[in-house]
C-alpha positions in Angstrom: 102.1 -66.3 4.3 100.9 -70.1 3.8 99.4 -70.9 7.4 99.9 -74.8 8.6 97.0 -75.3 9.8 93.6 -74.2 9.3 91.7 -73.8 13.1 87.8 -73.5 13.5 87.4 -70.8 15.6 85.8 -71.8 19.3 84.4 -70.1 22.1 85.3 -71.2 25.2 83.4 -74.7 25.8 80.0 -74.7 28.0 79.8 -76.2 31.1 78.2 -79.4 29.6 81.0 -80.0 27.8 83.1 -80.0 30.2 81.3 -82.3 32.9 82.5 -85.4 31.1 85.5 -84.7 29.4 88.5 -83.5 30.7 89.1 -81.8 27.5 87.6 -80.8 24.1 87.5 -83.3 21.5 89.6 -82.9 18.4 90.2 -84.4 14.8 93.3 -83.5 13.2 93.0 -83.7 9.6 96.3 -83.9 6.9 95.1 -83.2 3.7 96.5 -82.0 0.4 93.1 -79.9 0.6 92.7 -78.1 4.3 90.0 -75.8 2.6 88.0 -78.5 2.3 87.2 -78.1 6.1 84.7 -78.0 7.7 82.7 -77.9 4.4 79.6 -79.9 6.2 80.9 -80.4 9.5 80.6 -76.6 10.0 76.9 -76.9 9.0 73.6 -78.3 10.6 74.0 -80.8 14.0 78.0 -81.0 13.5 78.5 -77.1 12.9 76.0 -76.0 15.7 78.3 -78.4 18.3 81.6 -77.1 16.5 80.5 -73.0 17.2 79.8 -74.1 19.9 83.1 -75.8 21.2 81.9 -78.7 22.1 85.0 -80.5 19.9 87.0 -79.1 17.6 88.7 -79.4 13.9 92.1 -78.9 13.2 93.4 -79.2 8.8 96.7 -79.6 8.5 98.3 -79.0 4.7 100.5 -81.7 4.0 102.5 -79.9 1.3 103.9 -77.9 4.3 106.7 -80.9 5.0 107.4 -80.7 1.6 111.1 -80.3 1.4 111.5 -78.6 -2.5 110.8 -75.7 -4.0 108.0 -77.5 -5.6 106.6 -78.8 -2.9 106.3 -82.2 -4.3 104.8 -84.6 -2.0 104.2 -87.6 -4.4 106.3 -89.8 -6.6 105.9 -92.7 -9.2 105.4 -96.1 -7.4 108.2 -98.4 -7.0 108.3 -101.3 -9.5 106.2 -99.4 -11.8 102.4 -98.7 -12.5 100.1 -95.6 -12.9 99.3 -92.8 -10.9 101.6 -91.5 -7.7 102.5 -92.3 -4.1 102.5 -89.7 -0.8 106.1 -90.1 0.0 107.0 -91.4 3.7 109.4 -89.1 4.6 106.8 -86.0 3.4 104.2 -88.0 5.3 105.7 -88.9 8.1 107.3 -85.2 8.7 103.4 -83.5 8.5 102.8 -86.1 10.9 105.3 -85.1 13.4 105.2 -81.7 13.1 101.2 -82.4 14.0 102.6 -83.3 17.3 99.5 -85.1 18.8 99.6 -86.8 22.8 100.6 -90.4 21.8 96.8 -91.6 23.5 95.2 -89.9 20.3 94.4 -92.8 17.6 96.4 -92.2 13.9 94.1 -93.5 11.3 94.1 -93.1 7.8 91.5 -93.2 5.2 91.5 -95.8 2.7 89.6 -98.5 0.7 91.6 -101.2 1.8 91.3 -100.6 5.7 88.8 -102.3 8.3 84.9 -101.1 7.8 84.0 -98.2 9.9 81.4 -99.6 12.1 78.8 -97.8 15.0 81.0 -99.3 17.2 84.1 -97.8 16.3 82.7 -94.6 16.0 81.5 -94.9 19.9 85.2 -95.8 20.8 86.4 -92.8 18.7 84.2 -90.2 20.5 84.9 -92.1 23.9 88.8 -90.8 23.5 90.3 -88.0 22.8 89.9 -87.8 19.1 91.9 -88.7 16.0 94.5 -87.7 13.9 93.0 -88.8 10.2 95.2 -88.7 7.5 93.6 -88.1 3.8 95.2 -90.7 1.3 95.9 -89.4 -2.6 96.7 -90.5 -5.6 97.1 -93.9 -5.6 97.9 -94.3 -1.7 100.2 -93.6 0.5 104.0 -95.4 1.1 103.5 -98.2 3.3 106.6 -97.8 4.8 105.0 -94.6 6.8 101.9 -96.5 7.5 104.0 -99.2 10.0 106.6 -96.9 11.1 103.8 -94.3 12.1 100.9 -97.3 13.5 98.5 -95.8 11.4 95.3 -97.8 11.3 94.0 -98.1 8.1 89.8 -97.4 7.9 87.0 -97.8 4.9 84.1 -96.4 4.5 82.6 -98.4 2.3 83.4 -101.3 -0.6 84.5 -97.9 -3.2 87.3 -95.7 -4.1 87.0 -92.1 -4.2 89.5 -89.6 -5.4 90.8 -89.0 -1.9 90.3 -89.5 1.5 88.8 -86.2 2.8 85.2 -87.4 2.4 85.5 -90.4 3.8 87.2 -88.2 7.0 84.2 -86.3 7.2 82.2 -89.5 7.5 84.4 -90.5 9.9 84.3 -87.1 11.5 80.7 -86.6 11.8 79.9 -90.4 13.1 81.7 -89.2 16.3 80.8 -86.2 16.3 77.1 -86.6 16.7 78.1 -88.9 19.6 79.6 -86.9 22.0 78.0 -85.5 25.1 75.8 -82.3 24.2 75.3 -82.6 20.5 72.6 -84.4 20.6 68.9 -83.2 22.3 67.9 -86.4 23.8 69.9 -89.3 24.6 67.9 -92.2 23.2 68.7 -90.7 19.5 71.9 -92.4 20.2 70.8 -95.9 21.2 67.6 -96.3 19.5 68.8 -96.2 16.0 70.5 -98.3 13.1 73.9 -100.8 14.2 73.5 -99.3 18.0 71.8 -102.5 19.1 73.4 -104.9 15.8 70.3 -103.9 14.0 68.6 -101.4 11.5 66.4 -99.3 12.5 63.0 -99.6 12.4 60.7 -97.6 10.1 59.8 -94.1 11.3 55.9 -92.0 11.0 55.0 -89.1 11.7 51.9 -86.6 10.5 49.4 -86.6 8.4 47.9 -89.3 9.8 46.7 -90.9 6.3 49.4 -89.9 3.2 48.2 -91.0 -0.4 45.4 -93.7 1.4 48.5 -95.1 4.0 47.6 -94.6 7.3 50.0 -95.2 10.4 50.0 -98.6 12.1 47.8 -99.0 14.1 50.0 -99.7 17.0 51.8 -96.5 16.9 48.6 -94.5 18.0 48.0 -97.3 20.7 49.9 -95.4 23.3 50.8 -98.7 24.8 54.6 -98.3 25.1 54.8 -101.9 25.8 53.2 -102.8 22.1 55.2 -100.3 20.5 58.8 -101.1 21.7 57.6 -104.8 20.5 56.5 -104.0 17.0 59.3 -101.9 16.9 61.8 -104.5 18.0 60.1 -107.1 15.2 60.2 -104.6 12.4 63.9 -103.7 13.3 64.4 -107.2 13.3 62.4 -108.4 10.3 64.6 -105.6 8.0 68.2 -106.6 9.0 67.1 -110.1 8.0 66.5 -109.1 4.9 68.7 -106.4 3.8 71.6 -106.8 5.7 72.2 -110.9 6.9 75.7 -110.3 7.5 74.8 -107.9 10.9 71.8 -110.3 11.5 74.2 -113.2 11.7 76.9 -112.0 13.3 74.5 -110.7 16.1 75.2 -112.2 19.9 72.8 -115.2 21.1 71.7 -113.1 23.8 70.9 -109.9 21.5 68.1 -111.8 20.3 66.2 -112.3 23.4 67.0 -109.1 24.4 63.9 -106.6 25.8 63.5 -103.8 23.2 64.1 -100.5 24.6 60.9 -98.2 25.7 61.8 -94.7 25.7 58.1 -92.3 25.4 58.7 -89.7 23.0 57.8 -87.1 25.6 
């Protein structure tokens, strides 16, 4: 017997998990692949926070609204061209039958959708969590994309050969946001796009590696020196490598007092 959806199993959730939230937070996933999940979402920072029910995963198998014996869930596109479509009314029925609270974002997956940025990940993990569908083929009918508000999201300026990965992405950006998952809160706001800008370069020991030492200023123990180089460095690389985040940066972001968190 074909199951319709594939559950990570979950303890009850710990009491920090449920000080903020009024309940667990979920991602839905419709794929033509549900064994694909939680592939590295059950693994590492996601996987510990998954065991231990601090949010939770549900795959869905598509092919389970198919209506034929076949289970056919594609066909050629209209007005001709290569590849195959997801049909709407396949779609649309595995997203019914998914039966989410109407406060639960639908997105799907696809190269053509708006950029997944920090700051949609941090609205994301603020709510209740998605339903994602994973796009085929080559895409899905557009007709179930309005008549089901599904927002469209990208992970990047590339096509892959479906959108489970890019879910995962998705998945784990949010993830690693919530409340719990991760040890220290700064690791959340002291990093690359929180503050509009990359991150700034990271030591650690050996002191000296292959005749480069540490700067200087990071064995100062002035905190007030370090948030500063910090701040320039972090400020110096977006310039560079990424001058779309540096211009599109506030006025007031760039007079804005780097943050000072010790390390201990």
């Amino acid at each position: 017997m074909t199951s319709d959806a594939r559950f990570a199993p979950l303890p009850d959730p710990p009491p920090q998990a449920a000080e903020g939230r009024k309940e667990t937070w979920c991602a839905t996933v419709l794929t033509l692949f549900p064994e694909m999940f939680p592939g590295p979402l059950g693994i590492s920072l996601a996987g510990r926070a998954l065991a231990s029910g601090l949010w939770a995963l549900e795959a869905r198998d598509i092919r389970n609204a198919a209506t034929d014996k076949h289970r056919s869930v594609d066909d050629t596109p209209a007005g001709g061209g290569p590849g195959m479509v997801l049909r709407a009314d396949v779609l649309a029925a595995a997203i019914d039958a998914a039966a989410i609270m109407p406060d639960r974002p639908r997105l799907l997956m696809s190269p053509r959708g708006r950029p997944l940025t920090q700051s949609r990940a941090a609205e994301l993990a603020a709510g209740p969590g998605p339903l994602i569908v994973c796009g085929r083929f080559e895409g899905v009918d557009q007709r179930v994309i309005e008549a089901r508000d599904l927002e469209e999201v990208s992970i990047g300026d590339y096509v892959l050969s479906g959108g489970e990965l890019g879910a995962m992405v998705l998945i784990d950006a949010c993830v690693r946001l919530l409340p719990g998952v991760m040890g220290k809160l700064a690791s959340g706001t002291e990093e690359s796009f929180s503050d509009g800008l990359l991150e700034y370069p990271q030591y650690t020991r050996p002191q000296a590696f292959e005749g480069r030492p540490i700067p200087e200023v990071l064995l100062s123990g002035d905190h007030g020196r370090i948030a500063a180089w910090r701040r320039a460095q972090a400020e110096a690389l977006t310039r560079d490598r990424r001058p779309d985040l540096w211009v599109a940066r506030p006025p007031e972001a760039t007079a804005k007092t780097p943050k000072n968190a010790p390390d201990g």
